[in-house]
SEDRENBA-256653 format. One line per 2 residues: number of its first residue (from 0); their letters; for each residue x negated, y negated, z negated of C-alpha. Coordinates in nm, 2 decimals. Layout:
<tortors>
NUM = a = X,Y,Z | ...
</tortors>
This chain:
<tortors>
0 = xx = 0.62,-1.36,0.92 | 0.26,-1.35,0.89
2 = xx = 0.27,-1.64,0.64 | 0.61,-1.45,0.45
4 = xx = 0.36,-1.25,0.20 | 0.17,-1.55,0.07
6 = xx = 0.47,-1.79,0.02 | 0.63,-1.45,-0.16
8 = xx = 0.35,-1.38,-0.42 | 0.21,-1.73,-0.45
10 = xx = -0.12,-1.83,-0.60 | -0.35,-1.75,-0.31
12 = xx = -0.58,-1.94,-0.20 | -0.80,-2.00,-0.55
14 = xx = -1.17,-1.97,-0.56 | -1.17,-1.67,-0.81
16 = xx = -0.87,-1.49,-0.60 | -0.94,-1.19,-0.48
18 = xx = -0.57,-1.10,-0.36 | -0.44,-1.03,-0.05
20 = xx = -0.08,-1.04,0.06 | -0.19,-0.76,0.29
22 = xx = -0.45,-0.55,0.46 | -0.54,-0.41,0.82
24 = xx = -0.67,-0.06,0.83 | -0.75,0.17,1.07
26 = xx = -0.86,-0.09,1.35 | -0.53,-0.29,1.27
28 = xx = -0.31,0.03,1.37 | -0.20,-0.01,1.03
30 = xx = -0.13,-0.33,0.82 | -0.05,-0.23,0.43
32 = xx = 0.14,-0.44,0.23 | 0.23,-0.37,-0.14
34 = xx = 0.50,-0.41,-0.33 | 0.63,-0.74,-0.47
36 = xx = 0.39,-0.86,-0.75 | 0.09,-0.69,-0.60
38 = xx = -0.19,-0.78,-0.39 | -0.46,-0.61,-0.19
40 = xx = -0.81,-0.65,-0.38 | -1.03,-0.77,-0.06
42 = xx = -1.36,-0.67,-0.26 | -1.19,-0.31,-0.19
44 = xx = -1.09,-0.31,0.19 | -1.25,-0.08,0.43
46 = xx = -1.15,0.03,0.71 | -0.95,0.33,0.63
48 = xx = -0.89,0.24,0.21 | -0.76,-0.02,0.02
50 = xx = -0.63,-0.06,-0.36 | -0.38,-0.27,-0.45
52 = xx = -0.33,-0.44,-0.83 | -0.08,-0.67,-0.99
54 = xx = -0.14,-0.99,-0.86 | -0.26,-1.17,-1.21
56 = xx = -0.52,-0.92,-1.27 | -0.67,-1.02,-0.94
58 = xx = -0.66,-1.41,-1.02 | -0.36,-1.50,-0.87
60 = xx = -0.08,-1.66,-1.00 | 0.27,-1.48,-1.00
62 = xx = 0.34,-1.09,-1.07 | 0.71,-1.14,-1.09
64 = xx = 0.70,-0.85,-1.35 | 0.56,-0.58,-1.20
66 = xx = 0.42,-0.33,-1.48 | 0.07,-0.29,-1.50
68 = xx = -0.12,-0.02,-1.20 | -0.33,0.06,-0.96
70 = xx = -0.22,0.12,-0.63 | -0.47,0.33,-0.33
72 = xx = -0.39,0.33,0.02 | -0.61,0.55,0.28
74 = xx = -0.48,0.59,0.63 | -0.60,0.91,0.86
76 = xx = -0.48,0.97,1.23 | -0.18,1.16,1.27
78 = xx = -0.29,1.52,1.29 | -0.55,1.50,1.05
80 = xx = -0.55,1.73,0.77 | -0.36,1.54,0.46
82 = xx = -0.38,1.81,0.16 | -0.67,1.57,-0.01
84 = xx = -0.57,1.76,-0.34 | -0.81,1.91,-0.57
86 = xx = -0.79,2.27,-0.69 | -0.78,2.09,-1.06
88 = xx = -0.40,1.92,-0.96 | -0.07,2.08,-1.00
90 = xx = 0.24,1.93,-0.84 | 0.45,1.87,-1.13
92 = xx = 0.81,1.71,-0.88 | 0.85,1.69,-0.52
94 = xx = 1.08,1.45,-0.33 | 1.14,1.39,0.04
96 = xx = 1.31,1.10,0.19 | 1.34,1.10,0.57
98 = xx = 0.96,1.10,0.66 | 0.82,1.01,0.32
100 = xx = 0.67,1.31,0.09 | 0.68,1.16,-0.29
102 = xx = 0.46,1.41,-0.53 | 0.41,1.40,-0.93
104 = xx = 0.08,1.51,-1.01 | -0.12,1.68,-1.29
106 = xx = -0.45,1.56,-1.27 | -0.78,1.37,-1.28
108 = xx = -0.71,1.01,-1.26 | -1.01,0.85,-1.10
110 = xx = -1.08,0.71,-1.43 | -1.03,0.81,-1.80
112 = xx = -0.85,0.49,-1.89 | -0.57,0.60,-1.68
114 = xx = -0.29,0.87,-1.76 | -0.36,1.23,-1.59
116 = xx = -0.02,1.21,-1.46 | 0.01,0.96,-1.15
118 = xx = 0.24,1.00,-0.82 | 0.12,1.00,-0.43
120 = xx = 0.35,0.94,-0.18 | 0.25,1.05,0.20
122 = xx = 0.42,0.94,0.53 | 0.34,0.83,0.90
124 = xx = 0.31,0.44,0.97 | 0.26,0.44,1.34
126 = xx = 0.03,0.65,1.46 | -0.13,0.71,1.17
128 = xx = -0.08,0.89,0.82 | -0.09,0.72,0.52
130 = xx = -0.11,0.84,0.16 | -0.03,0.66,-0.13
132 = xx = -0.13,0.72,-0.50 | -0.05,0.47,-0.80
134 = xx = -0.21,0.55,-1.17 | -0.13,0.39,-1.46
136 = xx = -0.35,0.26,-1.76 | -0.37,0.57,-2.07
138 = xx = -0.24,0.30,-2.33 | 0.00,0.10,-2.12
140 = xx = 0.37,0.16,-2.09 | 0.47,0.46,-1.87
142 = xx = 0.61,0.34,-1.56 | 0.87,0.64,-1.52
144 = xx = 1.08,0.62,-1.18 | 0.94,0.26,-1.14
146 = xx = 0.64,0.50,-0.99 | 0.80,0.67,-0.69
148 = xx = 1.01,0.32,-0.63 | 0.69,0.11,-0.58
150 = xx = 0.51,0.40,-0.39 | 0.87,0.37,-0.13
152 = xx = 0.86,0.00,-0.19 | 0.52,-0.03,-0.06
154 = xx = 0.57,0.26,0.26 | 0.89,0.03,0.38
156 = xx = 0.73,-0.32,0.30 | 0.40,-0.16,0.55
158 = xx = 0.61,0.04,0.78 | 0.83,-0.29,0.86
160 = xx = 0.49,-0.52,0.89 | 0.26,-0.28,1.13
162 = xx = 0.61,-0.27,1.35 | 0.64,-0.62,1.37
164 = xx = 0.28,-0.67,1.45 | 0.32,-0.41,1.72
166 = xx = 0.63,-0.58,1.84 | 0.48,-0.90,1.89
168 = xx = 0.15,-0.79,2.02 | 0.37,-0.60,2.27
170 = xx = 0.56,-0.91,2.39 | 0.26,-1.09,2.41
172 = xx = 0.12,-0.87,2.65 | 0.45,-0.86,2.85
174 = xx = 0.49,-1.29,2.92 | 0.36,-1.37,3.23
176 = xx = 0.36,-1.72,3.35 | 0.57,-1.83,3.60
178 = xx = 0.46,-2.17,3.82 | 0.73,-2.42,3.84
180 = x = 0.81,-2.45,4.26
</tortors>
């Protein structure tokens, strides 16, 4: 499974790709994997943050047709104070899907090439907390629902990957060897 994301978004591997079919944060209690077409930047990992672009624009290969954004990712520990909102936002929609929180904001984009309207998208991964945003370019085409779909897209595609990482490390820990008599 580790090797799934690669053979999914194809073109890794070059010397100009920066891509990543995923990410760990947060001392590998989370690993972040976006939506299909999109790669992690590695020049933008840390250990709590990570952005996420259409895989072309980061030298890779395939996009599938995603549209055109940026995707951030930070992860805090459960418990930790979430509301990272500005005074200067306004919620504009509100949605709420089992544990996820999906939010239309009215803001400042964290550049002026991008539209002041973006969506964030909070939930738990594990034991940690992990918010979402995605912004789209001023002139580009507005992405519409196709916002709030990746932001889930991405939340499912990570929620399944940290499990499955946990899973195995779990078994792992649980073989013991048994001498033949």
């Amino acid at each position: 499974m580790a090797l799934a994301g690669c053979d999914e978004l194809g073109g890794f591997g070059g010397p100009q790709n920066n891509g990543l079919p995923f990410a760990s944060l947060a001392g590998g209690s989370v690993n972040l994997v976006p939506p299909v077409g999109y790669c992690v930047d590695k020049r933008s990992v840390r250990q709590r943050f990570a952005v996420m672009a259409r895989c072309d624009t980061l030298g890779g290969e395939a996009s599938f047709g995603a549209p055109l954004a940026v995707i951030t990712a930070a992860a805090v520990d459960q418990g930790t104070d979430t509301d990272a909102g500005t005074n200067n936002e306004t919620v504009l929609s509100r949605r709420t899907s089992g544990t996820l929180t999906l939010l239309e904001i009215n803001g400042a984009a964290p550049s002026p090439e991008m539209r002041d309207v973006y969506w964030r998208a909070v939930g738990p991964v594990g034991d940690q907390v992990i918010g979402l945003a995605i912004y789209e370019g001023e002139n580009g085409e507005p992405l519409g629902e196709r916002a709030p779909s990746l932001l889930a897209e991405t939340m499912q595609r990570t929620r399944a990957r940290t499990a499955a990482v946990l899973n195995a490390a779990q078994d792992n820990s649980a073989t013991t060897l048994v001498k033949p008599e």
